[in-house]
PDB file as gemmi writes it, atoms N, CA and C in Angstrom:
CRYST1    1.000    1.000    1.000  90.00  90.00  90.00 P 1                      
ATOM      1  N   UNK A   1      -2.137 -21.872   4.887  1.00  0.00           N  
ATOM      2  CA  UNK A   1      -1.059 -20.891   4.856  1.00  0.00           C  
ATOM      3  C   UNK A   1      -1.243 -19.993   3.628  1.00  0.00           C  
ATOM      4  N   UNK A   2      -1.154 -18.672   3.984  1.00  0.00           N  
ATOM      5  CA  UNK A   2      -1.489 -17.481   2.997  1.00  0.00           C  
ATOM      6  C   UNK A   2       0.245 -17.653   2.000  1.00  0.00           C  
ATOM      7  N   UNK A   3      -0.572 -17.479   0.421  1.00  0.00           N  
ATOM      8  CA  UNK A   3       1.259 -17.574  -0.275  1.00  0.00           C  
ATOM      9  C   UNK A   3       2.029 -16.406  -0.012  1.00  0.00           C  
ATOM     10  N   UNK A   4       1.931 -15.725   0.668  1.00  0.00           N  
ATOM     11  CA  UNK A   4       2.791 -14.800   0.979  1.00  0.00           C  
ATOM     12  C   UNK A   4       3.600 -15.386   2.387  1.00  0.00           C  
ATOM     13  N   UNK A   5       3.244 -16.404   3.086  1.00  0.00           N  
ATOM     14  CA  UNK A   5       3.387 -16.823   4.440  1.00  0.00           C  
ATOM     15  C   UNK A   5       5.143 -17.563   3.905  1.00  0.00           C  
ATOM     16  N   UNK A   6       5.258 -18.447   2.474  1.00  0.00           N  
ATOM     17  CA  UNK A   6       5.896 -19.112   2.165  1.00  0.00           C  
ATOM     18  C   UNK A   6       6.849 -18.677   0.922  1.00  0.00           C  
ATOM     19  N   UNK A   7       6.703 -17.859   0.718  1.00  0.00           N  
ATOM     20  CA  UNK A   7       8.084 -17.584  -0.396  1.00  0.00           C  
ATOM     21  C   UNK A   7       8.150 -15.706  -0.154  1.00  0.00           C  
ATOM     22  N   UNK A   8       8.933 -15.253  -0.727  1.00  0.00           N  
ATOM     23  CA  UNK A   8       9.442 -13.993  -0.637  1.00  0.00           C  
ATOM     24  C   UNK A   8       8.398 -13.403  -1.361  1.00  0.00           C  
ATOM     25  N   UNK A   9       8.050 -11.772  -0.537  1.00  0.00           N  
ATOM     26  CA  UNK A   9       6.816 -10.987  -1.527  1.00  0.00           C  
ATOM     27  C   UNK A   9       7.350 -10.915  -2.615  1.00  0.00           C  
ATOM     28  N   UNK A  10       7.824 -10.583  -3.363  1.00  0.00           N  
ATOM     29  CA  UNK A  10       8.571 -10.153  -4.806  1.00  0.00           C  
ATOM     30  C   UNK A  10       7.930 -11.448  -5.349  1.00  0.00           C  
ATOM     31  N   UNK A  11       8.022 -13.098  -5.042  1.00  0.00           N  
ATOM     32  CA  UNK A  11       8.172 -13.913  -6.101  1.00  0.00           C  
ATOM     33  C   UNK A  11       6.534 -14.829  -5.967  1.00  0.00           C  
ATOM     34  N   UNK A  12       5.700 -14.135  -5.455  1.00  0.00           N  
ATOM     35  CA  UNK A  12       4.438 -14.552  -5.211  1.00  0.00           C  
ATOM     36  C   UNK A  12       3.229 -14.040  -5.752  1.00  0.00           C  
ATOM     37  N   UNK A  13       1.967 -13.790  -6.010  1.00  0.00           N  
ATOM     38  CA  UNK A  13       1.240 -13.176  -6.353  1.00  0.00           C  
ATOM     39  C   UNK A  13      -0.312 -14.287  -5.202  1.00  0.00           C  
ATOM     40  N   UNK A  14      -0.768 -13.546  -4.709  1.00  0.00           N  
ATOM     41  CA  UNK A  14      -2.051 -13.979  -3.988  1.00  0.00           C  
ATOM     42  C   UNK A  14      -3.264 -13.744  -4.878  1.00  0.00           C  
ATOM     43  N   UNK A  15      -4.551 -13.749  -4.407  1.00  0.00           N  
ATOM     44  CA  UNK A  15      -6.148 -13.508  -5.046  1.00  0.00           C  
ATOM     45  C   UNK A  15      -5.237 -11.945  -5.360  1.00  0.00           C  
ATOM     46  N   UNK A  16      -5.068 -11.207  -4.398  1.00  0.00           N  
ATOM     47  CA  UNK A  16      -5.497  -9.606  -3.665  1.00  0.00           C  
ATOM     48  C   UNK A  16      -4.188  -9.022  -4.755  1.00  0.00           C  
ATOM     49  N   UNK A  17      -3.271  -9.710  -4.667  1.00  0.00           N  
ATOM     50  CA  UNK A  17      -2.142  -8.988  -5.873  1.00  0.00           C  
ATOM     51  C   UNK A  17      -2.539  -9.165  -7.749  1.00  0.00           C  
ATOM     52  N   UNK A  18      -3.044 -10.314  -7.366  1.00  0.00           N  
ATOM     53  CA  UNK A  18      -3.533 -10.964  -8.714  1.00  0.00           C  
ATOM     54  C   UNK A  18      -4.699  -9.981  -9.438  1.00  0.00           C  
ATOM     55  N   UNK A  19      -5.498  -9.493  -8.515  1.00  0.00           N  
ATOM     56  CA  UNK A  19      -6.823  -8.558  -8.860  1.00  0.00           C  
ATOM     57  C   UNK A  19      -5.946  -6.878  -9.134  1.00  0.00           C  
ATOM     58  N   UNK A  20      -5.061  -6.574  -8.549  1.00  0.00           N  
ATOM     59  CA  UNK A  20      -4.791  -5.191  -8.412  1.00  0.00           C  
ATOM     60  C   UNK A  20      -3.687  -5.074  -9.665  1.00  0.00           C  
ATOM     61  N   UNK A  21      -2.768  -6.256 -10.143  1.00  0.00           N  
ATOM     62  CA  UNK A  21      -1.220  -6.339 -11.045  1.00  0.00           C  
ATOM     63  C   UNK A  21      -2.289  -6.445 -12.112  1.00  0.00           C  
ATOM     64  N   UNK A  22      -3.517  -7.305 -12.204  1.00  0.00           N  
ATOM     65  CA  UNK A  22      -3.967  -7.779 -14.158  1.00  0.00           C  
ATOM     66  C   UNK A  22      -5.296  -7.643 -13.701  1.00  0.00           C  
ATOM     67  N   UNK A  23      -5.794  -8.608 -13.409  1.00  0.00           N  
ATOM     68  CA  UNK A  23      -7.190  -8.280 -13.284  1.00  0.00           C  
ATOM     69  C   UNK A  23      -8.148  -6.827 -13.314  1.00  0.00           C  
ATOM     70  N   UNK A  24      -8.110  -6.328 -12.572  1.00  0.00           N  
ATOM     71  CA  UNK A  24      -8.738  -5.001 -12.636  1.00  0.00           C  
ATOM     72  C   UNK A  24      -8.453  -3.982 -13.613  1.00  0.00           C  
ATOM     73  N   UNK A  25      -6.899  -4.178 -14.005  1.00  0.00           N  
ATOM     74  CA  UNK A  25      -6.631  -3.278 -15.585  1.00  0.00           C  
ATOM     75  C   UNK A  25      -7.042  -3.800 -16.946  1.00  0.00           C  
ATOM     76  N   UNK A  26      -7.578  -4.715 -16.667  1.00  0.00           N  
ATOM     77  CA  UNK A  26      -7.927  -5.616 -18.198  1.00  0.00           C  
ATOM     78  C   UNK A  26      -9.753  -5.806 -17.887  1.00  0.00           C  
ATOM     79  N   UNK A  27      -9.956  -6.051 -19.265  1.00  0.00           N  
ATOM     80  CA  UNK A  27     -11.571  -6.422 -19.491  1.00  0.00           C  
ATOM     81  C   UNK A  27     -11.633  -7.848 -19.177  1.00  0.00           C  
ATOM     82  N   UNK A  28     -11.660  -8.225 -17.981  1.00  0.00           N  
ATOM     83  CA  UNK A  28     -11.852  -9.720 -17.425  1.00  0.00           C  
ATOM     84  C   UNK A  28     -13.582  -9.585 -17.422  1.00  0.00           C  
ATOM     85  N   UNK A  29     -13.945 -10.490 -17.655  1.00  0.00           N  
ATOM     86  CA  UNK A  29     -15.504 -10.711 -17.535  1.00  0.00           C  
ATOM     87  C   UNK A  29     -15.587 -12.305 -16.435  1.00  0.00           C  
ATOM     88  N   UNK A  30     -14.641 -12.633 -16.261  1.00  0.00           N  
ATOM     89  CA  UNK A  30     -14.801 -14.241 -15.302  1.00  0.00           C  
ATOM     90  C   UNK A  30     -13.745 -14.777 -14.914  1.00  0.00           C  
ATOM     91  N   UNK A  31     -12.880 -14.559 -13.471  1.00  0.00           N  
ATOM     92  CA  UNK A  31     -12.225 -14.915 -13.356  1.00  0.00           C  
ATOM     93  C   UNK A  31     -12.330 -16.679 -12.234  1.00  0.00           C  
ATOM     94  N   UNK A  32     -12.102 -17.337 -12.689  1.00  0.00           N  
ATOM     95  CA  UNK A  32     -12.529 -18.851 -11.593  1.00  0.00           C  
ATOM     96  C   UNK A  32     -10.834 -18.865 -10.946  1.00  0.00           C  
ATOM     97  N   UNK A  33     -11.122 -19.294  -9.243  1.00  0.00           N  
ATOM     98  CA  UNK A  33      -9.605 -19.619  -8.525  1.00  0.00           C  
ATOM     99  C   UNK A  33     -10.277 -20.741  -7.953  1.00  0.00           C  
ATOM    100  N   UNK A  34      -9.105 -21.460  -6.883  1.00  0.00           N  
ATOM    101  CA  UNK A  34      -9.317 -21.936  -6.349  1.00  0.00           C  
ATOM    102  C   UNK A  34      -7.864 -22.576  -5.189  1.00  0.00           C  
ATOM    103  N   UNK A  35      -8.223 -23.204  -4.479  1.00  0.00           N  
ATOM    104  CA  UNK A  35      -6.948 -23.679  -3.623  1.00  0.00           C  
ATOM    105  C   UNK A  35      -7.419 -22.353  -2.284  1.00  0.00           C  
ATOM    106  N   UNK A  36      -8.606 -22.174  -1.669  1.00  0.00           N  
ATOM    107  CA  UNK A  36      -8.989 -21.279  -0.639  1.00  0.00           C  
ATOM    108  C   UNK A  36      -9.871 -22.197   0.053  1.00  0.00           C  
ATOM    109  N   UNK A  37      -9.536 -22.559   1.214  1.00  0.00           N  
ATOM    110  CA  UNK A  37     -10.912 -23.150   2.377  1.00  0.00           C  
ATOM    111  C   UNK A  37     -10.322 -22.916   3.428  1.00  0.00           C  
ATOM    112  N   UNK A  38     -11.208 -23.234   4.730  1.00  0.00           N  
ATOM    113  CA  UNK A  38     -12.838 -23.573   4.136  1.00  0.00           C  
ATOM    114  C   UNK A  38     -13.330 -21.977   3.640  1.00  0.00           C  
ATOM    115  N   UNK A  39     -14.657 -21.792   3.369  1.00  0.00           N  
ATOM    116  CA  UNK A  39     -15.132 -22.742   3.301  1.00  0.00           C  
ATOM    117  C   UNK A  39     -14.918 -23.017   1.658  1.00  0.00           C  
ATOM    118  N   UNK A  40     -14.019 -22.719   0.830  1.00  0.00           N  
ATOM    119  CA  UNK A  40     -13.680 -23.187  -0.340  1.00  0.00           C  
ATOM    120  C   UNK A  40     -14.502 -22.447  -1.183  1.00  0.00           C  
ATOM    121  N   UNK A  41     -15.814 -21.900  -1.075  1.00  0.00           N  
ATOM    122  CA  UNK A  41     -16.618 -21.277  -2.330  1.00  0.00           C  
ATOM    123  C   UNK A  41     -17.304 -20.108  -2.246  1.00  0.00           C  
ATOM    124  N   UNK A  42     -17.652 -19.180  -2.789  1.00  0.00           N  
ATOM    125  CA  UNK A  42     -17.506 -17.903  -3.189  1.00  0.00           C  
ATOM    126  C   UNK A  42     -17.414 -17.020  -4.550  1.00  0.00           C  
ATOM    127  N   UNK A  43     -18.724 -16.207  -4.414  1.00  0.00           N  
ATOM    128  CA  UNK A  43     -19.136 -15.118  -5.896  1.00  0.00           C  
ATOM    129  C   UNK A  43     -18.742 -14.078  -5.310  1.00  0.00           C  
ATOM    130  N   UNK A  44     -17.656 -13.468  -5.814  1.00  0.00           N  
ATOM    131  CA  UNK A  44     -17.728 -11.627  -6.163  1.00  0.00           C  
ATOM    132  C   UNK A  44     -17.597 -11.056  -6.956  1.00  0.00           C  
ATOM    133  N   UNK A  45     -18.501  -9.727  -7.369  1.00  0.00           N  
ATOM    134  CA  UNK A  45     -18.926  -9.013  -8.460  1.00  0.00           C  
ATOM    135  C   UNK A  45     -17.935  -8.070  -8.384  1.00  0.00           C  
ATOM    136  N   UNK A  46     -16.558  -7.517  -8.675  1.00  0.00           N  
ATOM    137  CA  UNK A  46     -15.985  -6.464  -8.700  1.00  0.00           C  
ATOM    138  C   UNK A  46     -16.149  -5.249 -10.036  1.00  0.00           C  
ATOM    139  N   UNK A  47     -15.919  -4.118  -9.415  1.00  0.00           N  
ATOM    140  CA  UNK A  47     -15.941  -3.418 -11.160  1.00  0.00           C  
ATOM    141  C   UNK A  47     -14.244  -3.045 -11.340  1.00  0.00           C  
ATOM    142  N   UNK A  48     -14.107  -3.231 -12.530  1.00  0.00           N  
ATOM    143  CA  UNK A  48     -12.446  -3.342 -12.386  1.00  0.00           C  
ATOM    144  C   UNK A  48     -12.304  -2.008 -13.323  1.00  0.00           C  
ATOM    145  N   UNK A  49     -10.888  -1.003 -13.576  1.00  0.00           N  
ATOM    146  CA  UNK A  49     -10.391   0.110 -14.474  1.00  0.00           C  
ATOM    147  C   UNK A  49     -11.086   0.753 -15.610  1.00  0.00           C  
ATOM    148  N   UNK A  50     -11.885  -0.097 -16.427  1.00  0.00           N  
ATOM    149  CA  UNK A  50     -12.718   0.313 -16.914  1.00  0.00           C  
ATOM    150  C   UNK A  50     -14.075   0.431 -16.791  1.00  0.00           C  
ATOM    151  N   UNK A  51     -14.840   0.527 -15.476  1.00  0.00           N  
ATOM    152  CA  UNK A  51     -15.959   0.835 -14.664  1.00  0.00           C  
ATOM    153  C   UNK A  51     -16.827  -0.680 -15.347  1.00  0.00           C  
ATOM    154  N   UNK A  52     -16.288  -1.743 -15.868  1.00  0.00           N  
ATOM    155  CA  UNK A  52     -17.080  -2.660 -16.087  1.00  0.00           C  
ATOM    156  C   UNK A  52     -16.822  -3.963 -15.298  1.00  0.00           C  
ATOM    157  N   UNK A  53     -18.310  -4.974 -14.962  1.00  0.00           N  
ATOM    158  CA  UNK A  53     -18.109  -5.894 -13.957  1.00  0.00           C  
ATOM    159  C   UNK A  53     -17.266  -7.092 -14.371  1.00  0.00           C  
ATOM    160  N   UNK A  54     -16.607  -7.490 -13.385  1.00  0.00           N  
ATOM    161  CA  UNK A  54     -15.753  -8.983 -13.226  1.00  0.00           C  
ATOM    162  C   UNK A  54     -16.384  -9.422 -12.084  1.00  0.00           C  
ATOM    163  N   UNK A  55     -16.900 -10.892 -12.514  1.00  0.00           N  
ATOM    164  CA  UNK A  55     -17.062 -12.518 -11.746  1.00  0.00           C  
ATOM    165  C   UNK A  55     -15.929 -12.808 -11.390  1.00  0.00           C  
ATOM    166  N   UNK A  56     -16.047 -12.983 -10.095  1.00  0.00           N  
ATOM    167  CA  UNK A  56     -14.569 -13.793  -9.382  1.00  0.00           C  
ATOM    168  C   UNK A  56     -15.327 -14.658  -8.856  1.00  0.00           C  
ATOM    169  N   UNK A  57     -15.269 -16.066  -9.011  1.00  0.00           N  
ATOM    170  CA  UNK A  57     -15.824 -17.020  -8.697  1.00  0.00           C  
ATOM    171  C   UNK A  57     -14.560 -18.210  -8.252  1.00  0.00           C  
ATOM    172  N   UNK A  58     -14.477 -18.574  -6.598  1.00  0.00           N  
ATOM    173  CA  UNK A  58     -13.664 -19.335  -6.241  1.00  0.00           C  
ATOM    174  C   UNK A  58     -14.562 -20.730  -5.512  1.00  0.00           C  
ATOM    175  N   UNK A  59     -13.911 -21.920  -6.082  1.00  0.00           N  
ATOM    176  CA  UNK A  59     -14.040 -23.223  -5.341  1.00  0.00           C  
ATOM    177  C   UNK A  59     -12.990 -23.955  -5.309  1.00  0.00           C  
ATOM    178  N   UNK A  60     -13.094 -24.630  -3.745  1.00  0.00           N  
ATOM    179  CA  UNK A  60     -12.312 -25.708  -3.529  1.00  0.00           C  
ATOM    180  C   UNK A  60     -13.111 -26.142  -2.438  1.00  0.00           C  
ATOM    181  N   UNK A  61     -12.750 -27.977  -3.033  1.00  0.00           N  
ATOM    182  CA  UNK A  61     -13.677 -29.064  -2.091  1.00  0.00           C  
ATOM    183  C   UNK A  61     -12.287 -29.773  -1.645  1.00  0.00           C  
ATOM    184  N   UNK A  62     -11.406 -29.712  -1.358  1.00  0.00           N  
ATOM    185  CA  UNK A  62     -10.460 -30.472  -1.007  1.00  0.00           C  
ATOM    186  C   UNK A  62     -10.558 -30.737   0.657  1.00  0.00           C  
ATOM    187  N   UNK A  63     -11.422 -30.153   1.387  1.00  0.00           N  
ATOM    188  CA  UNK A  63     -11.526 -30.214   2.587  1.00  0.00           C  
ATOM    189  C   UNK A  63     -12.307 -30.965   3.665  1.00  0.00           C  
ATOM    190  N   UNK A  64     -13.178 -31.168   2.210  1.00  0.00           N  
ATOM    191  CA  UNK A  64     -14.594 -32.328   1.989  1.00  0.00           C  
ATOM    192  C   UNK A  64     -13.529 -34.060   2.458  1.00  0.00           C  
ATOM    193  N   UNK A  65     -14.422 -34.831   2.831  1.00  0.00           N  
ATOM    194  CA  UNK A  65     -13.924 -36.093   2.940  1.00  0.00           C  
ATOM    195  C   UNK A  65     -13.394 -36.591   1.644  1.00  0.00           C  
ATOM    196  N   UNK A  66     -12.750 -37.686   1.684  1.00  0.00           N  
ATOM    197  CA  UNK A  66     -11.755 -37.813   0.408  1.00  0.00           C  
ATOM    198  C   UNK A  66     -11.001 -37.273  -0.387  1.00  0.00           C  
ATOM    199  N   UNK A  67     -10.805 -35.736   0.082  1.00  0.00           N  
ATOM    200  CA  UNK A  67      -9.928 -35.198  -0.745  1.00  0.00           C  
ATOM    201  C   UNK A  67     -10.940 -34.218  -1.686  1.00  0.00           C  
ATOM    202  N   UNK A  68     -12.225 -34.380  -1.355  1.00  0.00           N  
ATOM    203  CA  UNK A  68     -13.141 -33.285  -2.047  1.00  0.00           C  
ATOM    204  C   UNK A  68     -14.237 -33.806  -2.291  1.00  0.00           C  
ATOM    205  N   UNK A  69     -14.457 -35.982  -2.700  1.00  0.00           N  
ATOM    206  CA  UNK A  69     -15.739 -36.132  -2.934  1.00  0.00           C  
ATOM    207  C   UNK A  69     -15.562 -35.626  -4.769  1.00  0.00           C  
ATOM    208  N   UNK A  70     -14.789 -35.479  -4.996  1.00  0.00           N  
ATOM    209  CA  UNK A  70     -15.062 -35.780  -6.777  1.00  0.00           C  
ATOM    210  C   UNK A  70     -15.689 -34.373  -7.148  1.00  0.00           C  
ATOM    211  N   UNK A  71     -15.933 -33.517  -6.126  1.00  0.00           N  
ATOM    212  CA  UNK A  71     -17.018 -32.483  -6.473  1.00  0.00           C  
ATOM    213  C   UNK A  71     -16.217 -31.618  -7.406  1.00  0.00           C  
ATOM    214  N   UNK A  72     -16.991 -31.091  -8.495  1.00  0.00           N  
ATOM    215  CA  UNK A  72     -16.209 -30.393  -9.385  1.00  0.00           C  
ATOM    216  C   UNK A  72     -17.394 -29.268 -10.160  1.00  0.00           C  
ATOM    217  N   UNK A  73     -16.967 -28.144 -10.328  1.00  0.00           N  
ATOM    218  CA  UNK A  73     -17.937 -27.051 -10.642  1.00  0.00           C  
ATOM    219  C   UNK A  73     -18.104 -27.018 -12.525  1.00  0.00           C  
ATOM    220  N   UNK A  74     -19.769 -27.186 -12.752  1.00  0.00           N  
ATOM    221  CA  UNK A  74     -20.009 -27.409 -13.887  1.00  0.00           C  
ATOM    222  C   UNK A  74     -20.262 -25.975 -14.304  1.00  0.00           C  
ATOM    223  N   UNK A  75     -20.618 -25.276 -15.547  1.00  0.00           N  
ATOM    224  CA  UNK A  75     -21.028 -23.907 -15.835  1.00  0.00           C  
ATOM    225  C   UNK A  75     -21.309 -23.867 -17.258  1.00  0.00           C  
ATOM    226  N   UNK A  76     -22.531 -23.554 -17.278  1.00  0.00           N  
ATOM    227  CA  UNK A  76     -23.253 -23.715 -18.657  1.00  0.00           C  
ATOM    228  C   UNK A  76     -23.360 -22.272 -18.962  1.00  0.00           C  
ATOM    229  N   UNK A  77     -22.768 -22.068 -20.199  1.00  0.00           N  
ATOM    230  CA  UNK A  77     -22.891 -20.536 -20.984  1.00  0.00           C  
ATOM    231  C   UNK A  77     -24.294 -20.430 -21.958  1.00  0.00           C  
ATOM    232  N   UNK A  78     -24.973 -19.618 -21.610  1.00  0.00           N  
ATOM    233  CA  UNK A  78     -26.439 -19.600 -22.335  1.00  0.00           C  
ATOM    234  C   UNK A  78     -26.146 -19.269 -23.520  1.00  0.00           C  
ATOM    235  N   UNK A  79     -26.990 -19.216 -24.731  1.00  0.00           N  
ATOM    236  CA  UNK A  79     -26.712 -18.451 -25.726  1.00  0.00           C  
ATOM    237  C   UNK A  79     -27.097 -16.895 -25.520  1.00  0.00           C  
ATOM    238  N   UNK A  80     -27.416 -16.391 -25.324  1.00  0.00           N  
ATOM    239  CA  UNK A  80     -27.839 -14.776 -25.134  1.00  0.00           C  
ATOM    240  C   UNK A  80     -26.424 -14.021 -24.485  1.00  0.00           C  
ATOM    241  N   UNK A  81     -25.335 -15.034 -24.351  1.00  0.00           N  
ATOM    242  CA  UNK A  81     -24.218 -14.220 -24.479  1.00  0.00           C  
ATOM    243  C   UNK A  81     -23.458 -13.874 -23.050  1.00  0.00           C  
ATOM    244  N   UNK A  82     -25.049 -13.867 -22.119  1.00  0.00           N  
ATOM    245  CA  UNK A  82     -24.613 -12.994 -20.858  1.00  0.00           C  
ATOM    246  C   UNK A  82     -24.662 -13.858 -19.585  1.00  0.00           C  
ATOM    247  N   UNK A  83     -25.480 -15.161 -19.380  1.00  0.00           N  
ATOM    248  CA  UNK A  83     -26.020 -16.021 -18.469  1.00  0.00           C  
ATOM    249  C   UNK A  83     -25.019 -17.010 -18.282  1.00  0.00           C  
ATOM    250  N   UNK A  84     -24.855 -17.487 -16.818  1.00  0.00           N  
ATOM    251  CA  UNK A  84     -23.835 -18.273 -16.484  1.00  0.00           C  
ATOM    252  C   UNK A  84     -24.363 -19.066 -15.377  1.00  0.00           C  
ATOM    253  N   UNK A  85     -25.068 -20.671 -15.461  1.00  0.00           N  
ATOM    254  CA  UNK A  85     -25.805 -21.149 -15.013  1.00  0.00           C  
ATOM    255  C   UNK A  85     -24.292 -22.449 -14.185  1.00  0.00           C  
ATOM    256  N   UNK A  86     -24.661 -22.247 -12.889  1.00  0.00           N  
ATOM    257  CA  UNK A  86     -23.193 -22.887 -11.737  1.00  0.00           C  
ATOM    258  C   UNK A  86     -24.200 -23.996 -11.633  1.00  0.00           C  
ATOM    259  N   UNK A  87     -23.287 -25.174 -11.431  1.00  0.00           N  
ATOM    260  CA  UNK A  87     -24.443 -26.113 -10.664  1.00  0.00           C  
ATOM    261  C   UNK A  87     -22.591 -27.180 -10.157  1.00  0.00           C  
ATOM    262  N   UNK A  88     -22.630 -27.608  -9.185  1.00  0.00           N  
ATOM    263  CA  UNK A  88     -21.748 -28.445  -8.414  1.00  0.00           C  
ATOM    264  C   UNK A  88     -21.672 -29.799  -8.586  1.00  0.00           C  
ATOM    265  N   UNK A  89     -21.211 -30.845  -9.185  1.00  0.00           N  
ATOM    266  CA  UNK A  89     -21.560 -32.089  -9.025  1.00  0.00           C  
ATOM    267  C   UNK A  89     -20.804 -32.854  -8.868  1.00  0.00           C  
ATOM    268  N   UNK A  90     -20.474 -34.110  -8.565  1.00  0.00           N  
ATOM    269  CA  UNK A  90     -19.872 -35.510  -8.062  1.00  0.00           C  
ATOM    270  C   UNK A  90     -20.097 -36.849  -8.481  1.00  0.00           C  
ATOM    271  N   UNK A  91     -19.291 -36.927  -9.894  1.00  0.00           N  
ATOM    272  CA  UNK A  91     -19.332 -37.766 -10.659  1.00  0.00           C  
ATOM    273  C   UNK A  91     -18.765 -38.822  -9.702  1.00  0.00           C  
ATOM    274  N   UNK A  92     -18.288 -39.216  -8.331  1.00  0.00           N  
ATOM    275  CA  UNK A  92     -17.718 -40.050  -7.536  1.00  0.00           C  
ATOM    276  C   UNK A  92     -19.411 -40.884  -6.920  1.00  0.00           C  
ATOM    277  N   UNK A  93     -20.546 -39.797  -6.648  1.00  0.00           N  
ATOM    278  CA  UNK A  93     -21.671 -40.017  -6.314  1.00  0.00           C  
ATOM    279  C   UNK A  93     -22.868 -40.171  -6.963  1.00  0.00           C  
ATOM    280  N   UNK A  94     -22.800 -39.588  -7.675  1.00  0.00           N  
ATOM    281  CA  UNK A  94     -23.514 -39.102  -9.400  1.00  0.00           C  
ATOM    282  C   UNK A  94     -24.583 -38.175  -8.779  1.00  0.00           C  
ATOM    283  N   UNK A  95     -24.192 -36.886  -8.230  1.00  0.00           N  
ATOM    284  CA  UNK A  95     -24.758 -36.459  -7.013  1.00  0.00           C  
ATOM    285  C   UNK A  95     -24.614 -34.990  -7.339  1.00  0.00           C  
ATOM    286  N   UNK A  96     -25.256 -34.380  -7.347  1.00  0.00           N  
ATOM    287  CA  UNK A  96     -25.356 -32.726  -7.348  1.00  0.00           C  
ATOM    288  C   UNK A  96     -25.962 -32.226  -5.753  1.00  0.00           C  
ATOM    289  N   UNK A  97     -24.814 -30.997  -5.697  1.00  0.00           N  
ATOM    290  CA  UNK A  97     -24.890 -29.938  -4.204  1.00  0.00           C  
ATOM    291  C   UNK A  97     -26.126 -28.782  -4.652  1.00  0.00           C  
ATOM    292  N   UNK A  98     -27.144 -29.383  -3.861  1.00  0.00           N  
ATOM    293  CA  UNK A  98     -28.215 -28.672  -4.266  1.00  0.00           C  
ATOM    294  C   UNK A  98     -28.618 -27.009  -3.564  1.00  0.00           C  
ATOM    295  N   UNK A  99     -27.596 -26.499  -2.783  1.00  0.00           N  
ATOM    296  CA  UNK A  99     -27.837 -25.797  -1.964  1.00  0.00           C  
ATOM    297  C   UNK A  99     -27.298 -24.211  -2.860  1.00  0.00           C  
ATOM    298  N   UNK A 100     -27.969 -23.108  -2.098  1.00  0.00           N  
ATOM    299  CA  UNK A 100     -27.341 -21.936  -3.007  1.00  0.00           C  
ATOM    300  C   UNK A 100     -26.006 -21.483  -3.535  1.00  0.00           C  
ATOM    301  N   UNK A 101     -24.851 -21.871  -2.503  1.00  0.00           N  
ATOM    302  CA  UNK A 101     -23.549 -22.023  -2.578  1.00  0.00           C  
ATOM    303  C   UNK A 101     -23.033 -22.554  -3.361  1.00  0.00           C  
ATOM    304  N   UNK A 102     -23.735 -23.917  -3.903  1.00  0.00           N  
ATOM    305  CA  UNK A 102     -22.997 -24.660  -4.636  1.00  0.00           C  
ATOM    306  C   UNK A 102     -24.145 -24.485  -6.544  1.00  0.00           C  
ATOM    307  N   UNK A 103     -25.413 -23.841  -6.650  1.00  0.00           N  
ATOM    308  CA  UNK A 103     -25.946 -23.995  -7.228  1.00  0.00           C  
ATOM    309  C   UNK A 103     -26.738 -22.543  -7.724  1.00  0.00           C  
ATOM    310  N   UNK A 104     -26.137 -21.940  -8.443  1.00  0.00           N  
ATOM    311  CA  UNK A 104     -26.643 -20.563  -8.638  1.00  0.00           C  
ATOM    312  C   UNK A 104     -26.623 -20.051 -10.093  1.00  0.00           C  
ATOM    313  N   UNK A 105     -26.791 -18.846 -10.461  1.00  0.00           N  
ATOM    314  CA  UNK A 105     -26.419 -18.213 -12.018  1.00  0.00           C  
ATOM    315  C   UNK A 105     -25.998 -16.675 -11.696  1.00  0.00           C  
ATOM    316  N   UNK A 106     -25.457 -16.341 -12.559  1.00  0.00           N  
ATOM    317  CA  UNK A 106     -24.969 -14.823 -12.277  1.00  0.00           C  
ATOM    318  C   UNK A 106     -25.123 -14.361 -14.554  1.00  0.00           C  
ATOM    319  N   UNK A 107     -24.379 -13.413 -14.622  1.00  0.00           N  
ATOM    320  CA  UNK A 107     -25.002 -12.948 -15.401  1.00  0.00           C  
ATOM    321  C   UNK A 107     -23.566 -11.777 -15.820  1.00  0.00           C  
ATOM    322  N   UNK A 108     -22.427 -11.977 -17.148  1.00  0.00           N  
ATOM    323  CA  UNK A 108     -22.069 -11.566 -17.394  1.00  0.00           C  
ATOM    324  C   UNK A 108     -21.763 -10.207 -17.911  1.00  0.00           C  
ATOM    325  N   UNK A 109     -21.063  -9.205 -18.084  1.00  0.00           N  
ATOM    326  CA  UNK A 109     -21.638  -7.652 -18.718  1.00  0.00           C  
ATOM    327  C   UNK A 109     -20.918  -7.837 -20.333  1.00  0.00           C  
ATOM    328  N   UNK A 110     -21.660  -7.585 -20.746  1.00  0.00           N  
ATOM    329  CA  UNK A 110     -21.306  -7.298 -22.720  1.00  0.00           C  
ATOM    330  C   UNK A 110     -20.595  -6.333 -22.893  1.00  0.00           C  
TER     331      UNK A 110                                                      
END                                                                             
């Protein structure tokens, strides 16, 4: 159910209100959500008010058996300031999602 489905527009904010009210007027460089499936995960590069890029990066495994499988999104900040290395793992399995979806890098703007 979309949050607009369940409380009055006025007292809600979705992804799509959330990006247009703050996000896009501010220097966001990484925004992470989550509570969206399936299929729960997802990179987008937006350029927001000041012609510079924002990471919107959403996961959710809650849809996964058990309630998600423990899976939880790791993200290593390089030193060079700009590199953002994703990798997925499951401390329930001791198990990393080796696939592109769950295992990628993107690359911040300065």
């Amino acid at each position: 159910m979309e949050p607009l489905e369940y409380l009055p527009n006025d007292e809600v904010n979705d992804g799509e209100r959330l990006w247009q009210k703050l996000v896009r007027r501010n220097n966001f460089a990484l925004v992470c959500c989550g509570h969206v499936c399936p299929p729960g995960r997802g990179l987008l590069s937006s350029t927001n008010d000041r012609g510079q890029t924002t990471q919107q990066m959403v996961v959710d495994y809650q849809e996964r058996p058990l309630g998600g499988e423990g899976y939880l999104r790791l993200l290593e900040f390089l030193p060079d300031g700009r590199t953002v290395h994703v990798k997925t793992y499951s401390p329930l399995y001791d198990k990393y999602l080796p696939d592109a979806a769950n295992q990628f890098s993107f690359e911040l703007e300065r």
